[in-house]
C-alpha positions in Angstrom: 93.4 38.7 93.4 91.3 41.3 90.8 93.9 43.3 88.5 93.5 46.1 86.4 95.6 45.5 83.3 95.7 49.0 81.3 98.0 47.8 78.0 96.9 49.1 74.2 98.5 45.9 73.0 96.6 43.4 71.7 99.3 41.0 71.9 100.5 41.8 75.1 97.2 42.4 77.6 96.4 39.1 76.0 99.4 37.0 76.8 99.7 39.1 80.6 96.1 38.2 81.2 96.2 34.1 80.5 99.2 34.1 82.3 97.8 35.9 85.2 94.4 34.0 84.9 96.2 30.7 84.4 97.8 31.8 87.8 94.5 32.3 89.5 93.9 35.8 89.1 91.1 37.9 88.0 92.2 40.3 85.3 90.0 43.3 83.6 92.1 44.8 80.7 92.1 48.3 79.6 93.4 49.5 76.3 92.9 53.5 76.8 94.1 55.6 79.7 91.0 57.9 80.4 89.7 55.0 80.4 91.6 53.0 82.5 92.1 55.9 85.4 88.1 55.9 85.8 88.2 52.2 86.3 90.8 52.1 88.8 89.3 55.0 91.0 85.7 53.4 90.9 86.9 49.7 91.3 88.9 47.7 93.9 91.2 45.9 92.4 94.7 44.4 94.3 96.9 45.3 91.6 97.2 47.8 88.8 99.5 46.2 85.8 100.0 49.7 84.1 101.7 50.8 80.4 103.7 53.9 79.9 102.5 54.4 76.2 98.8 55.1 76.5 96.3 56.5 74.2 94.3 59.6 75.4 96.2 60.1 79.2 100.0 58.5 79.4 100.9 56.1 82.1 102.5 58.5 84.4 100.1 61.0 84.4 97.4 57.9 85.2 100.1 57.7 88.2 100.3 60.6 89.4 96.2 61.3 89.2 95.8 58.2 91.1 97.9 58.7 93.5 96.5 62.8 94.0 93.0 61.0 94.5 94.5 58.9 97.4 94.4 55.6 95.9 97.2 53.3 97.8 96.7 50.2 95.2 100.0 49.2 93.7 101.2 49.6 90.2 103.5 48.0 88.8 104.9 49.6 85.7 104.9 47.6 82.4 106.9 49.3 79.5 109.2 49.5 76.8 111.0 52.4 78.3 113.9 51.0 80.8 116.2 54.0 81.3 117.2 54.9 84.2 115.5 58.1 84.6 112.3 56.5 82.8 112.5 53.9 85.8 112.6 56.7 88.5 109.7 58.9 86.7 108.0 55.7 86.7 108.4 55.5 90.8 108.5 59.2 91.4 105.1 59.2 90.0 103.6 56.8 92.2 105.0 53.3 90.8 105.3 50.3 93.3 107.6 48.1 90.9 109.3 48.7 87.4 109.4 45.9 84.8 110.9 46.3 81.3 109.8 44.4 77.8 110.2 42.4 76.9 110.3 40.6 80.2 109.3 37.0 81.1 106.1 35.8 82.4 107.3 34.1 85.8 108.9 37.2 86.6 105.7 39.1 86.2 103.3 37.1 87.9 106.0 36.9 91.0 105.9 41.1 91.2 102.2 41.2 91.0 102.4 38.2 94.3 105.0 40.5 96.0 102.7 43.5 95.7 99.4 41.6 96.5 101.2 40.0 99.9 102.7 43.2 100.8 98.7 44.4 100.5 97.5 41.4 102.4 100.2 42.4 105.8 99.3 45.9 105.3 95.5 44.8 105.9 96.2 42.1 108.1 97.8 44.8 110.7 94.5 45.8 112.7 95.9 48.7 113.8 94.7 51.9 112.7 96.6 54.7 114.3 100.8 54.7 114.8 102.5 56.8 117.8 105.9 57.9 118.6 106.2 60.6 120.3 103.9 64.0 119.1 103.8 62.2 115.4 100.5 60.4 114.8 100.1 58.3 112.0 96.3 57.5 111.1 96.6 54.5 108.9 92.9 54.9 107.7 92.2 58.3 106.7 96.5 58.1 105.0 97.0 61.5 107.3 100.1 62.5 109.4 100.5 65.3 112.3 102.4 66.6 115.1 101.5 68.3 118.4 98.1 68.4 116.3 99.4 70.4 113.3 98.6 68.2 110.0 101.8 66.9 107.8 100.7 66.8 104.2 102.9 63.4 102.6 102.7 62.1 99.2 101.6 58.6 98.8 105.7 57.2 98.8 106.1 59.6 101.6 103.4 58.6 104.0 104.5 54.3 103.0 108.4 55.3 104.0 107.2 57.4 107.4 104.9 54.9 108.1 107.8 51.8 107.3 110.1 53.9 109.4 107.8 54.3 112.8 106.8 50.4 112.4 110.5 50.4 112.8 111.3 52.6 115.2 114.5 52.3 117.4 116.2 50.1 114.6 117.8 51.1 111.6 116.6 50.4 108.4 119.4 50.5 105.7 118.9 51.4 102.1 118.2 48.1 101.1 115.6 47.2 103.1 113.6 50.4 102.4 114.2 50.0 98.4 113.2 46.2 99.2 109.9 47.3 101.3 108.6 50.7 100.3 109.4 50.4 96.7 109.1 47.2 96.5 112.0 46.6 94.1 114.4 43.6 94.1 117.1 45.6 92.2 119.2 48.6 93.0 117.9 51.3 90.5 121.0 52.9 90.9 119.9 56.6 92.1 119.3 58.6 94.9 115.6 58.0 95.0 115.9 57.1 98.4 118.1 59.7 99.4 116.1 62.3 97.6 112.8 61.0 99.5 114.0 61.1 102.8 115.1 64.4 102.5 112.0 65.9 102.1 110.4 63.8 104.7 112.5 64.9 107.1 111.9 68.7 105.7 108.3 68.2 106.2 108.1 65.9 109.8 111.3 67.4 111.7 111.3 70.8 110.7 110.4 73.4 113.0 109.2 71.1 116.2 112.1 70.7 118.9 112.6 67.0 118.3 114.6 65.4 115.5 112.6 62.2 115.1 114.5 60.7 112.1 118.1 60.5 111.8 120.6 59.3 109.7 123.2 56.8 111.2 126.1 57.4 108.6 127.3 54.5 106.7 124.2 52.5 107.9 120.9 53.9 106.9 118.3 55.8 109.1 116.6 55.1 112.3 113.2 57.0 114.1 113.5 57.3 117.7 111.1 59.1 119.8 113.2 60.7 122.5 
């Protein structure tokens, strides 16, 4: 797998990238984050290993920026900062997975395999357009609609509709969605899922005279077409 490391630490981008190359991986390190944002939107890489504490553009705003240009590729966030509101900016802004220094190598090289695998189902699925009901889901150009009106998502967004309708008729609980949208093996303790639901139902049930997703209390959520 090709990864982008974007780390201004000597110390640590060296000791991340032998481990991930002793691993098998392809790594191109990144001190600067101007820098590293041009990379990632001209490059293809698997994974994107990103700081918080950059030089020139932070690591959220890389984020965010990424994720406004339509880039899906996962980032796993590599910092000193491990709040709990530093975590959720970190995901809010377009994080796959949250890991705090100092942290241990195994554990880092078995997030960047759970993103990469989660990236190889995703491509393995030859599918390119979901259906349930009016709600069209075209899994190539990343756009949503209904009845033929267009549903503008954000990249966490369109990944939890899309999870849900893969789904659809069962109910997916909290855990599972935390464990296969955010791809996070911990509970970060917040209502990030709550919070993200909410305004995914605002923007695909609102107005149209079928409640596709609904919350089964206690449980989780479920999408069901009629």
């Amino acid at each position: 797998m090709k990864i982008l490391l974007i780390e201004d630490d000597d110390d640590t981008s060296q000791y991340v990238a032998k481990g991930l190359r002793q691993s098998g991986h392809m790594v191109e390190r990144v001190r600067a984050g101007n820098k590293g944002l041009a990379i990632a939107k001209d490059n293809a890489h698997d994974v994107i290993i990103l700081d918080r504490m950059l030089p020139e553009m932070d690591g959220l705003s890389l984020a965010k920026q990424l994720r406004e240009s339509g880039s899906q590729t996962p980032i796993l966030f590599l910092t000193t900062m491990g709040g709990i509101g530093d975590r959720v900016a970190g995901l809010e802004a377009g994080g796959d997975d949250y890991l705090v220094k100092p942290f241990a190598l195994a554990e880092l090289i078995a997030r960047v395999n759970s993103l990469t695998r989660r990236s190889q189902r995703t491509s393995a699925d030859t599918r390119t357009t979901l259906r349930v009901n009016d709600l069209e889901i075209d899994l190539i150009a990343r756009t949503v609609s209904r009845s033929g009106r267009r549903i503008d998502l954000q990249p966490q967004e369109f990944r939890l509709l899309e999870y849900l309708v893969r789904h659809e008729g069962r109910v997916v609980t909290r855990t599972m969605l935390i464990e296969n949208v955010w791809e996070l093996h911990f509970d970060p303790q917040t209502n990030i899922v709550e919070s993200h639901m909410s305004r995914l139902r605002t923007k695909v049930d609102k107005d149209f005279p079928v409640q596709l997703i609904q919350t089964i209390r206690g449980t989780g959520y479920v999408l069901r077409g009629n």
